[in-house]
C-alpha positions, 0 to 999 in steps of 0.5 A, a space after each residue: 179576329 175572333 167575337 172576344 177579340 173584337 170586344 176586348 178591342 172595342 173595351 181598351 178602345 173606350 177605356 182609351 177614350 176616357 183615359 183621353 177625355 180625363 187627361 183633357 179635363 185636368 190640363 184645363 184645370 190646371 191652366 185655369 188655376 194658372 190664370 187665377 195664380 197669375 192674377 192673384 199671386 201678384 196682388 197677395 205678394 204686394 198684400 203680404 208686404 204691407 203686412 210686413 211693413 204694417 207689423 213692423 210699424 206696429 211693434 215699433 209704435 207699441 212694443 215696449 208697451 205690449 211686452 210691458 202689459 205682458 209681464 204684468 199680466 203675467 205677474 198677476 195671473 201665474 200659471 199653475 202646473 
């Protein structure tokens, strides 16, 4: 083996290092990230829900009013082209 072909060696050797040491970096990115949708999936699941369930309860309560207080609105206020 030859001096250039020791080098090229050596160069695909470190070049494998670091294709090595990237690939470790992103694995325990994504298991952190997987942590974190673990813990945090659940809770915004749950406030999701209650949002929903809220809105629902909202628009029961006042949704005639709302749709009435639109229409006037709308009367009063045309929309030019």
């Amino acid at each position: 083996m030859n001096w250039i072909m020791a080098l090229e060696h050596q160069e695909r050797h470190k070049d494998m290092l670091r294709k090595a040491a990237r690939v470790q970096i992103v694995r325990q990115a994504r298991a952190e990230r997987k942590e974190r949708e673990r813990f945090y999936g659940p809770a915004l699941i749950g406030l999701g829900r209650r949002l929903i369930a809220w809105g629902g309860l909202l628009q029961e309560r006042y949704g005639a009013a709302s749709r009435d207080l639109h229409a006037l609105a709308c009367q009063s206020n045309p929309v030019t082209d």
